[in-house]
C-alpha positions in Angstrom: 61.6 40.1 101.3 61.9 43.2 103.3 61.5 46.6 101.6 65.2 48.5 101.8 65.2 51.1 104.6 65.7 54.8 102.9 69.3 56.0 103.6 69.0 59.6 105.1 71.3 62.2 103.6 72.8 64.7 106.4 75.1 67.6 104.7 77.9 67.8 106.0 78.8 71.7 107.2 82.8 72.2 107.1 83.9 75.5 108.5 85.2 77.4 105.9 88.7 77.4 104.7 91.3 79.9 105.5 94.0 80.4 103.5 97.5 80.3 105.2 100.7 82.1 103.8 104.2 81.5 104.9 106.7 83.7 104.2 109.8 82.1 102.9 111.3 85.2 103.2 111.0 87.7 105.6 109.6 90.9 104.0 112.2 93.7 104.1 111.2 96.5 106.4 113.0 99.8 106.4 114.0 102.3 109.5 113.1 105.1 110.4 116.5 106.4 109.7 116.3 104.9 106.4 113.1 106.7 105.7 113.6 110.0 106.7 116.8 110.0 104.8 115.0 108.9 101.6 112.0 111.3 102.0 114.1 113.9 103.5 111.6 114.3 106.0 112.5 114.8 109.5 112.3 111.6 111.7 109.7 112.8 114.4 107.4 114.0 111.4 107.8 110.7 110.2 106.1 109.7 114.1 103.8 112.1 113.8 102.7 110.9 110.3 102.5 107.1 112.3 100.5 108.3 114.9 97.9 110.2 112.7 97.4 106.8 110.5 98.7 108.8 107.4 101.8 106.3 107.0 101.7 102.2 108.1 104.3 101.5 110.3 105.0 98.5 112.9 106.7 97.7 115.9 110.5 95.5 115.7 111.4 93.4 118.6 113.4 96.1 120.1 110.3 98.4 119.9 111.7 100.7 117.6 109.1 101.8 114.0 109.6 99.7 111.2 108.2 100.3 107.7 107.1 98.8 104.1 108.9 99.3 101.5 107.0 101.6 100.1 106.5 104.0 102.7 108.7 106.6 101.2 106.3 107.0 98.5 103.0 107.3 100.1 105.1 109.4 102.3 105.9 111.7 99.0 102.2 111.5 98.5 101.3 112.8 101.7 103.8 115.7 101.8 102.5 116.7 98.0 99.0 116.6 99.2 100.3 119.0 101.8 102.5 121.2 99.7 100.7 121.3 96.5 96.6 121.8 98.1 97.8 123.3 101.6 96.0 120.6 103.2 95.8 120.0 107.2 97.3 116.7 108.3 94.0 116.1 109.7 92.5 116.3 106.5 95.0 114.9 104.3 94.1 111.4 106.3 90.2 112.1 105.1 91.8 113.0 101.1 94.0 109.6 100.9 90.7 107.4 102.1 88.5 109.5 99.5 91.2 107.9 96.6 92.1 105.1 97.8 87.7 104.6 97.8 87.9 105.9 93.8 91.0 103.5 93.1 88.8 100.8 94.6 86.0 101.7 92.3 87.7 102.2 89.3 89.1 98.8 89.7 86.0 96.8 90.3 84.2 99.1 87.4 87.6 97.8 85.1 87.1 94.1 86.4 83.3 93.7 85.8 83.4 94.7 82.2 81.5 98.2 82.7 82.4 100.8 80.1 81.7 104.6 81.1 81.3 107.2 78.4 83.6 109.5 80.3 87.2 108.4 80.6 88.5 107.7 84.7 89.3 111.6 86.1 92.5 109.8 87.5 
């Protein structure tokens, strides 16, 4: 009788899986107009916001700004910043990374289970 050969093992590497979303529905975008008439801010301040990166905003086919729906409030949130601290534009970019970073935090301190004496300063 022959002795059985040994079967080699090779792992087999798959590249790894992205996930894919369709939209079933398009996600409703607002205008400009319909912005500025909601924040009561003036549209090219609202283009100005765009190009410093203080508001999200894309491009329609027609090449005209389109926005989230909830662009009016970060808007609100930028103009407060503004109003309330007398913050620069220039710097009120640098403040909404600063809590957006703490909101990130806070979060990942809530989902690992980590108690803190002190209660979140949020």
């Amino acid at each position: 009788m022959s002795s059985p050969t040994p079967r080699t093992v090779t792992a087999t590497r798959y590249p790894p899986v992205t996930s894919v979303h369709y939209e079933l529905v398009p996600a409703r975008r607002l205008s400009l107009d319909t912005v500025a008439s909601r924040t009561g801010l003036h549209p090219e301040l609202i283009r100005r916001f765009v190009a410093l990166g203080l508001v999200d905003a894309e491009r329609d086919h027609a090449g005209r700004l389109v926005f989230a729906p909830d662009a009016p409030a970060a808007l609100g949130r930028v103009e407060r910043l503004h109003t309330g601290l007398c913050l620069n534009y220039a710097s009120i970019g640098l403040v909404l990374d600063l809590l957006d970073r703490i909101n990130r935090l806070e979060a990942a301190l809530r989902h690992s289970g980590a108690r803190s004496e002190q209660p979140p300063w949020t």
